[in-house]
C-alpha positions as CSV (number, residue, x, y, z in Angstrom):
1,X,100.9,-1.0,83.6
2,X,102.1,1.6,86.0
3,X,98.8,3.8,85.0
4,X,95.1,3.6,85.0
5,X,92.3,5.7,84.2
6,X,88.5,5.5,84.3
7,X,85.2,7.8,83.7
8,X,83.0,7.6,86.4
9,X,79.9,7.4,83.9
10,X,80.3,5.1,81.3
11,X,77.3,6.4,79.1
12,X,77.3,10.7,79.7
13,X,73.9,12.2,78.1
14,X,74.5,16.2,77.3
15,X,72.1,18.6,75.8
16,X,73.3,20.8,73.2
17,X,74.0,24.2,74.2
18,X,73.8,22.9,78.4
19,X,77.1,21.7,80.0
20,X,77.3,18.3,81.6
21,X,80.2,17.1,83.8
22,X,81.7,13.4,84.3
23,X,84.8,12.9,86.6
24,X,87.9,10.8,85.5
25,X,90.0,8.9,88.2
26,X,93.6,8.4,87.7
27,X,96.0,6.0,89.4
28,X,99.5,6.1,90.0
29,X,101.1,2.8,90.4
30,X,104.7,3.6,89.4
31,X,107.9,3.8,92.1
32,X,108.2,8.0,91.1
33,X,106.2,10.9,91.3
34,X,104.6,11.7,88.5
35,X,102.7,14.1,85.8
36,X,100.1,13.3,83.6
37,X,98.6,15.3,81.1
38,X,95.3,14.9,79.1
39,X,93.9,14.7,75.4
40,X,90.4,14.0,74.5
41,X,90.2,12.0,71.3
42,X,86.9,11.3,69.1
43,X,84.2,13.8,67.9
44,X,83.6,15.6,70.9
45,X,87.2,17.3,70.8
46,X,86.0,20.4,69.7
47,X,83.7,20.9,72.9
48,X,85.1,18.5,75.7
49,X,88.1,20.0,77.7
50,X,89.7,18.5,81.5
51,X,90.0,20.5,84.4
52,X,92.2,20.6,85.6
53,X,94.7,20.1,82.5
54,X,97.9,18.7,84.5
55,X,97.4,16.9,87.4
56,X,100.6,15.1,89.6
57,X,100.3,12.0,91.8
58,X,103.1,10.2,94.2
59,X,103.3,6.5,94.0
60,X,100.5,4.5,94.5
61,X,97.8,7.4,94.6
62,X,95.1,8.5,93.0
63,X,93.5,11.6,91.8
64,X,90.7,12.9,89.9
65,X,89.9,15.7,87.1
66,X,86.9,17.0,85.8
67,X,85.4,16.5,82.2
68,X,83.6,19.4,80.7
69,X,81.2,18.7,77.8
70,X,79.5,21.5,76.1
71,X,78.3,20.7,72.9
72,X,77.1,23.8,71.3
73,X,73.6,24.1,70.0
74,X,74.0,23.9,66.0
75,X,73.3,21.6,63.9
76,X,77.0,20.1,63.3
77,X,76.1,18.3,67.0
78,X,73.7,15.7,65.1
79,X,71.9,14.0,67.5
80,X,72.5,9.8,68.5
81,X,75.6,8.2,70.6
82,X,79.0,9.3,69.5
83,X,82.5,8.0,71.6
84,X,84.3,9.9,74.0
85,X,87.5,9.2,74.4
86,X,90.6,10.9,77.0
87,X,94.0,9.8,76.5
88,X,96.2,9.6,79.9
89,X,99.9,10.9,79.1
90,X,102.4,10.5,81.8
91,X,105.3,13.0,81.5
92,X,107.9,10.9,82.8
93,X,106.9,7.6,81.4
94,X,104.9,8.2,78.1
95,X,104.8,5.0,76.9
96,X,102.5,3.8,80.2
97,X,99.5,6.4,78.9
98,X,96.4,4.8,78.5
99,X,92.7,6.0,77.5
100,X,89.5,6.0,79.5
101,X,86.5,5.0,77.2
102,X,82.9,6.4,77.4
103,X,79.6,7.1,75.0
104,X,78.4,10.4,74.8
105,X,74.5,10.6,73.7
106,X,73.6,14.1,72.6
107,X,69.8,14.7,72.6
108,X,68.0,15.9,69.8
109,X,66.6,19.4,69.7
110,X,64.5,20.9,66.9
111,X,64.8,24.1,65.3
112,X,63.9,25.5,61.9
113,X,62.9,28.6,59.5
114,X,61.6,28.8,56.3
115,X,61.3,31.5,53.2
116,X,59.4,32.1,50.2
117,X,61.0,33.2,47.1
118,X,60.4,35.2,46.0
119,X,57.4,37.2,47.7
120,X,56.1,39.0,44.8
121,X,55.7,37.3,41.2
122,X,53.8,39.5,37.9
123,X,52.3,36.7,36.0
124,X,48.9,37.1,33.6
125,X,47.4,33.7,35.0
126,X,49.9,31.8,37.0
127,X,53.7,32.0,38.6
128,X,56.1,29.1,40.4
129,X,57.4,30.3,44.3
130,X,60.1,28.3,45.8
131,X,59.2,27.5,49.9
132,X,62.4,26.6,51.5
133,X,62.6,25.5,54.9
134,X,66.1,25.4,56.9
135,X,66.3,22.7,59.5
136,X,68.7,24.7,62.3
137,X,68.4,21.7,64.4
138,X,70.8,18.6,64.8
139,X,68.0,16.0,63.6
140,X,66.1,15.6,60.6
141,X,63.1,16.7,60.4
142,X,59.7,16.5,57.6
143,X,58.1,19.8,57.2
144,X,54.7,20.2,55.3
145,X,53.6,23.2,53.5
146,X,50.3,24.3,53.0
147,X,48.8,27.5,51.2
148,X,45.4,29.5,51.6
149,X,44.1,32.9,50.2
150,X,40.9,34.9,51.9
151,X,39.6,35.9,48.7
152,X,39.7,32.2,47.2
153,X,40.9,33.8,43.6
154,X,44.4,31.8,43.5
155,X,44.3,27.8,42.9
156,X,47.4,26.4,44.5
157,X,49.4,23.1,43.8
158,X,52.5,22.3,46.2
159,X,54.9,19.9,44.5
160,X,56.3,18.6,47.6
161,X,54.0,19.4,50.4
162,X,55.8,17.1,53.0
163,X,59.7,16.9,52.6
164,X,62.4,15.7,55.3
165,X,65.2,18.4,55.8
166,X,68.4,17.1,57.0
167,X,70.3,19.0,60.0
168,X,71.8,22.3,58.7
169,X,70.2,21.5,55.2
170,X,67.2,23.1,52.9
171,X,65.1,21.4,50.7
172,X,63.2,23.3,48.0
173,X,59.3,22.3,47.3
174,X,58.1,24.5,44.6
175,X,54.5,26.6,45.1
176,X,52.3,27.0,41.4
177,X,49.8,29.7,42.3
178,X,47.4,30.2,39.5
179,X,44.2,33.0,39.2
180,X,40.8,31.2,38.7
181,X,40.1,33.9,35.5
182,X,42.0,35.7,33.5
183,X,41.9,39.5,33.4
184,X,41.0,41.3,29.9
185,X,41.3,44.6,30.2
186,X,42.2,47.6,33.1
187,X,44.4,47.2,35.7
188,X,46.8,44.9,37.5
189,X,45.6,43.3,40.4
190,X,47.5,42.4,44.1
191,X,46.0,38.8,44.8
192,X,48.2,38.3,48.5
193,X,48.0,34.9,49.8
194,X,49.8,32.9,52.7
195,X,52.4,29.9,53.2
196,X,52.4,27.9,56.1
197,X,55.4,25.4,56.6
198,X,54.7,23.4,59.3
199,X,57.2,20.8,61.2
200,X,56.6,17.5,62.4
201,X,57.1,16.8,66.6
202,X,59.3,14.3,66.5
203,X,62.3,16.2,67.7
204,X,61.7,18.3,70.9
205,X,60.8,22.1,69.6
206,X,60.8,25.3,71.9
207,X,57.6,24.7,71.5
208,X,55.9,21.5,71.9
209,X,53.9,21.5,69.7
210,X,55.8,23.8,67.0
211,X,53.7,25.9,65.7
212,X,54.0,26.6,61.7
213,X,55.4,29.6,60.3
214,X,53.4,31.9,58.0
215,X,55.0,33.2,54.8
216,X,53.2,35.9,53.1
217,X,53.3,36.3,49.2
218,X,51.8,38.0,46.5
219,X,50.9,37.1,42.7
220,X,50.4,40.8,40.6
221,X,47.5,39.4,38.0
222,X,48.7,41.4,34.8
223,X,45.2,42.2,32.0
224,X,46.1,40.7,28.8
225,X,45.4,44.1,26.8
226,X,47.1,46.7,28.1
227,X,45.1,50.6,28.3
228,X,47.5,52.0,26.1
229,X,46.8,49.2,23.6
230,X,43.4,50.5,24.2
231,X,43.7,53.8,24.1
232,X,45.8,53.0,20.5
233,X,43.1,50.8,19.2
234,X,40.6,54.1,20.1
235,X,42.7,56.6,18.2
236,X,43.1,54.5,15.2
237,X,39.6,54.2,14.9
238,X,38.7,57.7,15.1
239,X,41.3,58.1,12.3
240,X,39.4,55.7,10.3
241,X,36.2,57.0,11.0
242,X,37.6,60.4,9.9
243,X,39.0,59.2,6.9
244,X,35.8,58.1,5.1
245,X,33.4,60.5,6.7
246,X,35.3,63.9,6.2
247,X,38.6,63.2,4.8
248,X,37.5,61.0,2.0
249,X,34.4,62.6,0.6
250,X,37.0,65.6,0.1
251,X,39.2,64.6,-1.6
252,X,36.8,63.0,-3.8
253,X,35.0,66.2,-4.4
254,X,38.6,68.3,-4.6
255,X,39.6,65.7,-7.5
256,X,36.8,66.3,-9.2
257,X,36.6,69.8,-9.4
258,X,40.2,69.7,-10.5
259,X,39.2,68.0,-13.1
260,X,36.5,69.6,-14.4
261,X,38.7,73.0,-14.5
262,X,41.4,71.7,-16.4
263,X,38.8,70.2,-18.7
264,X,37.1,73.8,-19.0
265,X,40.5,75.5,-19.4
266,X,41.3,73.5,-22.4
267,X,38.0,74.4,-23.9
268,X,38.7,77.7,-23.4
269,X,42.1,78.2,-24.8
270,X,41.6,75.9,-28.0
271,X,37.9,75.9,-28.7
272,X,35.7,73.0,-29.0
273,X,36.8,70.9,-32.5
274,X,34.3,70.1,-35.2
275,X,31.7,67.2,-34.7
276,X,34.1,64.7,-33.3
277,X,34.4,66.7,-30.2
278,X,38.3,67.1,-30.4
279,X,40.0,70.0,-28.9
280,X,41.8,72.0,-31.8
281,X,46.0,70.9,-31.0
282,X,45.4,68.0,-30.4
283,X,45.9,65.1,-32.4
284,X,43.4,62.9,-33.9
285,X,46.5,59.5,-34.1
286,X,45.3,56.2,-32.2
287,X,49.1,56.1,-30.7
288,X,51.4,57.7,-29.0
289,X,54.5,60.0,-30.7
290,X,51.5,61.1,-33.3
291,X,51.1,64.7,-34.5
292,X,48.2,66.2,-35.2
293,X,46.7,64.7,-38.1
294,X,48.1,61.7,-37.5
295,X,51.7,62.4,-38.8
296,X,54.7,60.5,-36.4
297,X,56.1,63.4,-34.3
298,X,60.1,64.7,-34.6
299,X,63.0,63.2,-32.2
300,X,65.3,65.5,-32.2
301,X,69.3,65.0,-30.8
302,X,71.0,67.1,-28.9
303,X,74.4,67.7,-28.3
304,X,75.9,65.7,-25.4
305,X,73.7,62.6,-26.0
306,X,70.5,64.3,-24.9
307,X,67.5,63.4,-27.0
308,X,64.0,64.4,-27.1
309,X,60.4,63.1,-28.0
310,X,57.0,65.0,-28.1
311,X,53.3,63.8,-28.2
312,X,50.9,65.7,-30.6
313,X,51.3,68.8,-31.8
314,X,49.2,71.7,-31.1
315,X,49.2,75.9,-31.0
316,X,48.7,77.4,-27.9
317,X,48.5,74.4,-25.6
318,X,51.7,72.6,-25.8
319,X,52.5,69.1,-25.5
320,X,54.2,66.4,-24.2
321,X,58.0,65.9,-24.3
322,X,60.9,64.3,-22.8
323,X,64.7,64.1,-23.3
324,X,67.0,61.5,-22.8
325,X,71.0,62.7,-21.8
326,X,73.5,59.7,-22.1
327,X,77.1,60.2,-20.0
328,X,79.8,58.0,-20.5
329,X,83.1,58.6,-17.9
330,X,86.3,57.0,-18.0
331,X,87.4,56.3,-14.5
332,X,88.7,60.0,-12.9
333,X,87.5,62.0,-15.2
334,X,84.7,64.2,-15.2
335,X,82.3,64.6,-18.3
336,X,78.9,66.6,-19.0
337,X,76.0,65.7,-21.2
338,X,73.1,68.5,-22.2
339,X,69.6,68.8,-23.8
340,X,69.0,72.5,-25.2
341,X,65.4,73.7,-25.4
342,X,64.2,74.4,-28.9
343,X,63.6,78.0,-29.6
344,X,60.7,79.8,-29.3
345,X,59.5,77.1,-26.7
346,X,59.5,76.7,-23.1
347,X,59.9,73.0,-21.6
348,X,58.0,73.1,-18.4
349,X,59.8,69.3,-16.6
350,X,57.6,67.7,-14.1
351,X,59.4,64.1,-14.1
352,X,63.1,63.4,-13.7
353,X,64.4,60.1,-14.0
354,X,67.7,59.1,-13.3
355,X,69.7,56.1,-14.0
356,X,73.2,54.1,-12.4
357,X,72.6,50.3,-13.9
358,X,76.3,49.6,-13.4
359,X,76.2,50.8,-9.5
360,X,79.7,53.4,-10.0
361,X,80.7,55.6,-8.0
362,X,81.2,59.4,-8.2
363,X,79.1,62.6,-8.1
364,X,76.1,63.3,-10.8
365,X,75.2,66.9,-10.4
366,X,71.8,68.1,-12.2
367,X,71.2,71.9,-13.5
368,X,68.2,73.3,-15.4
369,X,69.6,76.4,-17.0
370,X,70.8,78.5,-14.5
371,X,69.5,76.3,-11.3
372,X,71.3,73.3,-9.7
373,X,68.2,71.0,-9.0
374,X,70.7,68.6,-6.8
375,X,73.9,66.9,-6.2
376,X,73.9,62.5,-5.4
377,X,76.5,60.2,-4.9
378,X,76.4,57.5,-7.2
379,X,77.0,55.1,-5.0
380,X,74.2,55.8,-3.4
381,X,71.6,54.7,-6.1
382,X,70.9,52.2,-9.1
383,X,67.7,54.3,-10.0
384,X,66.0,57.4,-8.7
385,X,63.1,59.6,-10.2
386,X,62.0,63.0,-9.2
387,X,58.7,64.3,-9.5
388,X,57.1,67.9,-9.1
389,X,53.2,69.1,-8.9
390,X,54.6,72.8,-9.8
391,X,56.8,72.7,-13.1
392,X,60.3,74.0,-13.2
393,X,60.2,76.4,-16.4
394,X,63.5,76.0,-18.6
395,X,63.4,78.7,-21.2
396,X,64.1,78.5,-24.9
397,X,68.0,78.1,-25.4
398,X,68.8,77.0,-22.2
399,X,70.5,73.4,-20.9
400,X,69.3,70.9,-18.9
401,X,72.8,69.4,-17.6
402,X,73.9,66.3,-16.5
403,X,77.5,67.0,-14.9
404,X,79.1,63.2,-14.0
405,X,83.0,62.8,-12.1
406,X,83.5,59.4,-12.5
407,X,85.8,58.1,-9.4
408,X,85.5,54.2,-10.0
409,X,83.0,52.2,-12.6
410,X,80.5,49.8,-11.2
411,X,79.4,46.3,-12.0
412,X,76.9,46.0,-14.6
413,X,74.3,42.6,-14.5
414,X,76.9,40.4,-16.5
415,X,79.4,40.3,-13.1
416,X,82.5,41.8,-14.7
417,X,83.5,45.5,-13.9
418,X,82.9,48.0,-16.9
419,X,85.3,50.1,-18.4
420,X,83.8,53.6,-17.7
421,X,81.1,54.9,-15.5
422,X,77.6,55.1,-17.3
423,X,74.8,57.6,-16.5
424,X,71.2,58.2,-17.8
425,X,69.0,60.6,-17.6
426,X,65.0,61.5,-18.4
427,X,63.4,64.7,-17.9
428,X,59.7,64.8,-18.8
429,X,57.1,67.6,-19.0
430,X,55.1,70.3,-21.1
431,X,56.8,71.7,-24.2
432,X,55.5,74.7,-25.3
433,X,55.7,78.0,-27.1
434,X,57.2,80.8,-25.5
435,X,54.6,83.3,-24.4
436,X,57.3,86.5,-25.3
């Protein structure tokens, strides 16, 4: 070998974030003058450089360079005995390099932080916080986690209350905080309480030894019932309380009193009947569709397909009737059914039923003589009814009209599409005899 090389320390001990020196002596034992040049090979490449860089000896001399080692404070340094390793490389004469061989031991350091999250939690008895400590230094390291509260409202349980954190890692422990009661009604409630995360000593700390850090969080108790569930719960008692003290005692008494008029107005206008107490008009049948006397009453049809029914007859009073109109459409086409009042009478409707079994579609529009009472879609109902505490009056001669423009038949109950559109309708009210 025309070259040699070797570190004066065989074992170099650096501290991160320090620089430590070594020397490395080189030998020339060739028959030129030569260059060498120098690469350092093994882990601590990234922080070791040679000073200087180039360094030229004649035959048989010697020379030596400096080795700089600053490993930087972090925890990609980890701590324990790595090699170090500098390649001699002759310029003239490559293939004579050779490599000077030494251990580096990098000292441990400790360093570390740790969080809660999150700080604030809204829970009605208890909520999970996640305590995670960072080791920054270049060893592991166990860190223990404890938790207090002044008050001593909160019950804690710390899943993992001592947990080793490797260098440049983060371990998660979970926190369960949990109120000792519950809170029924009013306000929320800040219960604060504190984290302390706390490392062991075996690695050297900035300060020996570390003291813990505090973390500060906060649990917001949340009442089960809510005051606006309150205040609801209030008011709908009061309404209650209303309700059968004022509201329903009045409408009793209003009902009543109703009652009795109409009862006295019929007395008036007809007289009381004989010794079975009947009202004169009215009949004395056991069914329904009965005349006075007991004779059936008259159906009479209309043109159009309207038909209509009455109850007992009577002077002066009137009575009960309703008529039926029947429409049948062909699809496009428009078609109108009527019921005529009688005449010399007065039909006084208070109910209005009307009928689309088949669901079709189109536009039903109602009239009661010279009023339109409404226009619906067909489409929009199977079956609607109509009722009014004032009668509408429809005087003798006049129509009540059911006006139908069929634009597609429905589907009746059997599942297959019908032919043309169907429509019924039912007015109901007071027939009577025209005052004029």
């Amino acid at each position: 070998m025309t070259t040699s090389a070797e570190l004066e320390l065989s074992r170099v001990v650096v501290t991160p974030g320090v620089q430590t020196t070594t020397t490395l002596a080189v030998r020339n034992d060739s028959d030129i003058v030569e260059a060498y040049q120098f690469e350092i090979v093994g882990e601590c490449a990234p922080w070791t450089t040679v000073d200087p860089p180039r360094l030229s000896l004649y035959p048989g001399t010697s020379g030596t360079v400096t080795v700089l080692l600053r490993p930087p404070r972090s925890p990609g340094v980890r701590a324990g005995e790595i090699p170090l390793g500098v390649r001699v490389v002759p310029t003239e004469r490559p293939e004579s390099g050779t490599v000077a061989e030494a251990t580096v031991l990098v000292e441990p350091f400790g360093q570390f932080r740790a969080e809660l999250a999150p700080r604030r939690r809204r829970a009605w008895r208890g909520a999970r916080f996640r305590v995670l400590p960072h080791n920054e230094g270049n060893t592991p390291v166990t860190v223990s986690s404890t938790a207090t509260q002044e008050e001593e409202q909160l019950r804690f349980r710390i899943d993992r209350q001592a947990v080793v954190v490797e260098p440049g890692g983060q371990v998660d422990a979970i926190a369960r905080v949990r109120a000792r009661s519950l809170i029924w009604f009013g306000r929320p409630v800040e219960r604060p309480f504190h984290l302390t995360a706390t490392p062991t000593t075996d690695p050297p700390f900035e300060r020996d030894p570390p003291r813990g850090q505090e973390l500060d969080g906060t649990l917001l108790q949340l009442p089960l019932l809510p005051r606006w569930l309150l205040a609801l719960v209030a008011a709908l008692l009061a309404l209650v309380l209303a309700w059968f003290a004022l509201v329903r005692p009045q409408v009793r008494s209003t009902a009543r009193q109703a009652a009795t008029n109409r009862t006295q107005q019929l007395a008036q206008a007809g007289g009381l009947g004989g010794a079975t107490g009947v009202p004169p008009g009215v009949g004395t049948g056991t069914g329904p569709g009965l005349a006075a006397g007991g004779g059936p009453a008259s159906a009479t049809g209309q043109p159009g397909g309207g038909t209509g029914s009455g109850g007992g007859g009577g002077t002066g009073v009137g009575q009960q009737s309703s008529a039926t109109i029947q429409v049948r459409t062909g699809g496009g086409a428009r078609r109108t059914g009527t019921y005529v009042v009688p005449a010399g009478k007065v039909f006084r409707i208070t109910d209005l039923l009307v009928a689309n079994s088949q669901g079709d579609e189109g536009v039903l529009t109602l009239r009661f003589g010279q009023r339109t009472i409404t226009t619906i879609a067909l489409e929009t109902f199977r079956n609607q009814d109509y009722h009014w505490v004032t009668p509408i009056d429809v005087p003798a001669k006049s129509s009540v009209v059911a006006d139908v423009v069929c634009s597609k038949p429905g589907t009746p109950a059997s599942g297959r599409q019908a032919e043309t559109c169907l429509e019924l309708l039912n007015v109901s009210g007071v027939l009577t005899d025209n005052p004029r």
